[in-house]
One Martini backbone bead per residue (centre of mass of N, CA, C, O) as a GRO file, in nm:
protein
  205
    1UNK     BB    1   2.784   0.941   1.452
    2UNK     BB    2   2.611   0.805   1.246
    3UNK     BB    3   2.278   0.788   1.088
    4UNK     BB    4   2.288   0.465   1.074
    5UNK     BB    5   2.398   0.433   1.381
    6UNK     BB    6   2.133   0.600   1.483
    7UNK     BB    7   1.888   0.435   1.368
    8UNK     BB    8   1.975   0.149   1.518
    9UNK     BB    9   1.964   0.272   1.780
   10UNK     BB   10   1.661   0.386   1.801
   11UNK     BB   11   1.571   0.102   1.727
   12UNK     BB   12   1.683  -0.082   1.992
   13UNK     BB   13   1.540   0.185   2.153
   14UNK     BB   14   1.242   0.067   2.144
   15UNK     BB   15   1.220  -0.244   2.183
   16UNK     BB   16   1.321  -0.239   2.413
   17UNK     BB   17   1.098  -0.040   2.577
   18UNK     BB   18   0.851  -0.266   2.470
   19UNK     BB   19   0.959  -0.514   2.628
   20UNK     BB   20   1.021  -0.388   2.941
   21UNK     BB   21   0.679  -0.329   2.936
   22UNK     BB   22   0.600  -0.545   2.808
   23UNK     BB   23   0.463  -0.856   2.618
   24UNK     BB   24   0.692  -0.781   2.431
   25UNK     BB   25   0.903  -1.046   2.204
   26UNK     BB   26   1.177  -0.893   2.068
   27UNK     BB   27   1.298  -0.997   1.773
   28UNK     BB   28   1.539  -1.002   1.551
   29UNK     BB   29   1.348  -1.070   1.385
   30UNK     BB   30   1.076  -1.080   1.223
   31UNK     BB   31   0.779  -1.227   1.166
   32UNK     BB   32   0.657  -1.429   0.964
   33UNK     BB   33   0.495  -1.616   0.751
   34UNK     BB   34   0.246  -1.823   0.745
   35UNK     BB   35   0.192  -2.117   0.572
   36UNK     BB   36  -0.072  -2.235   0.373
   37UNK     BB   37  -0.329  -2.385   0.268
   38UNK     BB   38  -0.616  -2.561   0.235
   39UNK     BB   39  -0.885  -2.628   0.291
   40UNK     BB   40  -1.053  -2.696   0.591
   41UNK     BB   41  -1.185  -2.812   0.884
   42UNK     BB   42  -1.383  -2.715   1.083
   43UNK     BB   43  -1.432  -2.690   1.414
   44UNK     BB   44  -1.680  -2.779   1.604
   45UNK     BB   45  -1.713  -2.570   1.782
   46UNK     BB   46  -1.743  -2.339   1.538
   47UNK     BB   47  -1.967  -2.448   1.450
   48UNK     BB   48  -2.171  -2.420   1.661
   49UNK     BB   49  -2.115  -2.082   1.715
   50UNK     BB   50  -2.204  -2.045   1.415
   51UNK     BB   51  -2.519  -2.119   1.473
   52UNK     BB   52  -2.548  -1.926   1.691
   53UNK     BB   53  -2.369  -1.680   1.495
   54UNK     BB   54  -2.385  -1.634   1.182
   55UNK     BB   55  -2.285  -1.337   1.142
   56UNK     BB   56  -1.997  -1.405   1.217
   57UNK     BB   57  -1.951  -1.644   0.988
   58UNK     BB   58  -2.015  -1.442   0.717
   59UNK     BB   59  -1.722  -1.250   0.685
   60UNK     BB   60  -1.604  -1.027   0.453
   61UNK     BB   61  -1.319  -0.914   0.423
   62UNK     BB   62  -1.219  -0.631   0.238
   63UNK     BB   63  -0.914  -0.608   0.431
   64UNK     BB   64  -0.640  -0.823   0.316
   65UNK     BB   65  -0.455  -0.685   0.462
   66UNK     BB   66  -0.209  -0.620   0.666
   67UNK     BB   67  -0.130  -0.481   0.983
   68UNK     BB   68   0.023  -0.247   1.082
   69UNK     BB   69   0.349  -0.253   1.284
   70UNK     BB   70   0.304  -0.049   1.557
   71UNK     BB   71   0.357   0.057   1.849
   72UNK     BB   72   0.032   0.129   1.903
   73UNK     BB   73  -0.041  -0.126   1.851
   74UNK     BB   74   0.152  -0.317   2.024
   75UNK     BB   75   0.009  -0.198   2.273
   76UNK     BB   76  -0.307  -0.309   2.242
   77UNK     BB   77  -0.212  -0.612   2.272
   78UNK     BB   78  -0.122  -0.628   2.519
   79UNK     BB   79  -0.363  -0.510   2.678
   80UNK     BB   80  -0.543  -0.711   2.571
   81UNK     BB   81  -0.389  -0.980   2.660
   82UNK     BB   82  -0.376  -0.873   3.004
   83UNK     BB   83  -0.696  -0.819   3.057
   84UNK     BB   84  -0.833  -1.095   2.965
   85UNK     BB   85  -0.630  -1.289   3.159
   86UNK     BB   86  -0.741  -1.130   3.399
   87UNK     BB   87  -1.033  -1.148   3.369
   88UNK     BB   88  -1.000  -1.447   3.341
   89UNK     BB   89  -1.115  -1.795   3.439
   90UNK     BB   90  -1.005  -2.102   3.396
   91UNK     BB   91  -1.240  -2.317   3.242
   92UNK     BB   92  -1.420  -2.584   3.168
   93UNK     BB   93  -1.657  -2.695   2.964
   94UNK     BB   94  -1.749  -2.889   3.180
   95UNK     BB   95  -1.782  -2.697   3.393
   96UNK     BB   96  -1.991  -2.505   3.266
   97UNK     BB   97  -2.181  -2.684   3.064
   98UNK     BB   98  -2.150  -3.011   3.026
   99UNK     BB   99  -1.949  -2.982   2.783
  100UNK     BB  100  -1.757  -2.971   2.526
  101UNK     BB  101  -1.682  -2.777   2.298
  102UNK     BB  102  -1.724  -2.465   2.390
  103UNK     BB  103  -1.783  -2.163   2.202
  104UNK     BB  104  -1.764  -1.865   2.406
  105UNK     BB  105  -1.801  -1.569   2.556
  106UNK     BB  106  -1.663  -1.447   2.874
  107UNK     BB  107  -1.877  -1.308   3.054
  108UNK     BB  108  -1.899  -1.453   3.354
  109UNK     BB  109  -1.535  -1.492   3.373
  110UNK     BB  110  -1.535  -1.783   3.217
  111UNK     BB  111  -1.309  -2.017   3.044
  112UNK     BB  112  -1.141  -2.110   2.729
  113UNK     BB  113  -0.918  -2.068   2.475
  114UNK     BB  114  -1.167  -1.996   2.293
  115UNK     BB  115  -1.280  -1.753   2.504
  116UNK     BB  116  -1.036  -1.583   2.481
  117UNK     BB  117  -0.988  -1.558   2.156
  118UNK     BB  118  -1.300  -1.414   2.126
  119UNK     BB  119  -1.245  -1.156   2.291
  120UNK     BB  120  -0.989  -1.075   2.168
  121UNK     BB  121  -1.133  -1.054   1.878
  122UNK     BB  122  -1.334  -0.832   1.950
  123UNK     BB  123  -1.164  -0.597   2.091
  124UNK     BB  124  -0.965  -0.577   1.818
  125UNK     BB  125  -1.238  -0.478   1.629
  126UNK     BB  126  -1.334  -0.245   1.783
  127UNK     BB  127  -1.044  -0.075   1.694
  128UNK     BB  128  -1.034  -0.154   1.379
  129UNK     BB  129  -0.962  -0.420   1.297
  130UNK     BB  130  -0.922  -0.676   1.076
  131UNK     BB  131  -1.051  -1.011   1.056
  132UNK     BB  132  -0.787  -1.082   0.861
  133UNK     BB  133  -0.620  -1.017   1.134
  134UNK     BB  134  -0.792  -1.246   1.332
  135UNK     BB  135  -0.692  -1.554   1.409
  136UNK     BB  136  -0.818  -1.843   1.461
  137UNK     BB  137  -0.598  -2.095   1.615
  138UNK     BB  138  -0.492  -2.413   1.571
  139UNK     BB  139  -0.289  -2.619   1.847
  140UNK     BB  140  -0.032  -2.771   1.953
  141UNK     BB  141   0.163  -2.864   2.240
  142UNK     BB  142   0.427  -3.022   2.341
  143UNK     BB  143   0.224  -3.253   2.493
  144UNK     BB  144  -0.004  -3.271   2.253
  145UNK     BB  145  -0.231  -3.038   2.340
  146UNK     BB  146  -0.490  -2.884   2.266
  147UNK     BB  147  -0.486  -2.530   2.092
  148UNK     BB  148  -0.611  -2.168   2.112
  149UNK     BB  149  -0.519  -1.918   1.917
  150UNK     BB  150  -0.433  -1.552   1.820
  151UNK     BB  151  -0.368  -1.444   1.503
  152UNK     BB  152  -0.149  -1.180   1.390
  153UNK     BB  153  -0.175  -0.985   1.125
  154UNK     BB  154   0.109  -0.838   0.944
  155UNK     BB  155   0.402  -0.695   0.798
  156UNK     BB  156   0.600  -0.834   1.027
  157UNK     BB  157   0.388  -1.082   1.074
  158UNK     BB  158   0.300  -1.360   1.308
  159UNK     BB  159   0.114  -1.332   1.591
  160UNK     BB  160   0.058  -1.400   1.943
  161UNK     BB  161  -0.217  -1.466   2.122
  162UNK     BB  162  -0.210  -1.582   2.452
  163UNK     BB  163  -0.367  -1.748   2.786
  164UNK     BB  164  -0.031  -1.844   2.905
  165UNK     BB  165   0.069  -1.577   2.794
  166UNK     BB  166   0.125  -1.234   2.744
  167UNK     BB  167   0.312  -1.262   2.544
  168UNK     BB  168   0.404  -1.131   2.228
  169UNK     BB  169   0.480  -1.393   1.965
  170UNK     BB  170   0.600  -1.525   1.758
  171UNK     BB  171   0.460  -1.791   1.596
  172UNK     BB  172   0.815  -1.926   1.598
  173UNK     BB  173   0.804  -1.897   1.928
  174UNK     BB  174   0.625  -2.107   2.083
  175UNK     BB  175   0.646  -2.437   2.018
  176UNK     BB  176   0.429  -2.514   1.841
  177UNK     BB  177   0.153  -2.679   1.638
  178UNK     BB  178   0.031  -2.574   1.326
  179UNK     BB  179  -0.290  -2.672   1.188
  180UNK     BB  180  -0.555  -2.449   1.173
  181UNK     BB  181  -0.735  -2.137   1.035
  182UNK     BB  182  -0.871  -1.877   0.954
  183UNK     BB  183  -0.960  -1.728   0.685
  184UNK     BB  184  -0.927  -1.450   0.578
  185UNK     BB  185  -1.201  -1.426   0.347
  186UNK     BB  186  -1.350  -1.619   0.567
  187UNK     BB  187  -1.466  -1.656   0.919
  188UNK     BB  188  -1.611  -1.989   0.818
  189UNK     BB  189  -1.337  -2.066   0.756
  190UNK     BB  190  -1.042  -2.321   0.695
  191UNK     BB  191  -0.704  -2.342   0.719
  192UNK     BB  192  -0.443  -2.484   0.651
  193UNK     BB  193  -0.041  -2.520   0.754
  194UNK     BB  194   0.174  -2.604   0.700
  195UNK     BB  195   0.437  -2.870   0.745
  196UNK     BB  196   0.700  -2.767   0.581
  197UNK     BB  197   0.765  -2.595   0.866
  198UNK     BB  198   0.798  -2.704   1.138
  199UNK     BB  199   1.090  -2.694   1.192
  200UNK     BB  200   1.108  -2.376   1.259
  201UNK     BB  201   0.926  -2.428   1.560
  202UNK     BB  202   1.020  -2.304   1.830
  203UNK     BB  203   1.122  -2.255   2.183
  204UNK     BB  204   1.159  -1.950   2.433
  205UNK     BB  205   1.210  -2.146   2.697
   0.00000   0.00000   0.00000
């Protein structure tokens, strides 16, 4: 065996690895990265929550490079999305506040998919991410049905967080259609998804 055959060996039995380990969708290729376009507009809830927490929405972070996509991210990753979705109970926020579009971290044990994603983008700037690689994204589901998730930028392309399923995934492998997410540059700020790209998004189901 050469070196050359040697190291896709290498490289094979680690994906394979941590694919096995649970929770990572290990792609045949890295996963691409989302292309944006202009400003759009902020999502309601994210509006009332900034009101609420005004310093969580006004934050420039220094560090707009994507975060380099190591085995022991992709286990921290892996970590927080499986201990989040088992912490929380999913709850309506009709049911919880009496009130629709209500996005909260969800201190109780109980929210909706905007309130997963709040608490996994918490947990994951407490050990170091930059906020510039944690994106709240709003998403289509294929039933046509709003929904959000969590968006970590890579050097290996945009990867997924979401509540209804553990594993961690290419972004265009989710089904879904990407509507619009949070500024890399100002937490407060959100751009869209640019269409001409949905094709490209399939389905691993």
């Amino acid at each position: 065996m050469n070196s050359s055959t040697m190291a896709r060996g290498l490289r094979a039995c680690v994906a394979a690895g941590l694919a096995m380990a649970g929770g990572w969708v290990a792609p045949a290729l890295a996963a691409g990265a989302m292309a944006t376009g202009g400003f759009t507009s902020q999502p309601i809830g994210h509006y009332d929550f900034c009101k609420l927490n005004p310093g969580e929405c006004s934050i420039r972070p220094a560090d707009l490079a994507p975060a380099i996509l190591t085995d022991g991210l992709m286990r921290k990753l892996v970590n927080v999305t499986t201990r989040v979705n088992a912490a929380v109970k999913p709850m309506s926020d009709m049911d919880v506040y009496g009130k629709d579009e209500v996005w909260a971290y969800p201190d109780k044990g109980v929210g909706d998919c905007e309130d997963y994603v709040l608490e996994k983008r918490r947990q994951l700037a407490r050990i170091g991410m930059s906020l510039a690689d944690l994106l709240i994204t709003v998403v289509r589901k294929p039933d046509g049905e709003g929904h959000a998730v969590l968006t970590v930028r890579t050097d290996r392309g945009d990867y997924v967080l979401d509540n209804l399923n553990d594993k961690i995934k290419p972004w265009d492998q989710t089904g879904y259609r990407f509507l619009k997410r949070q500024a890399i540059d100002n937490t407060g700020r959100w751009v869209s998804i640019r269409d001409d790209q949905q094709v490209l998004v399939g389905s691993v189901e």
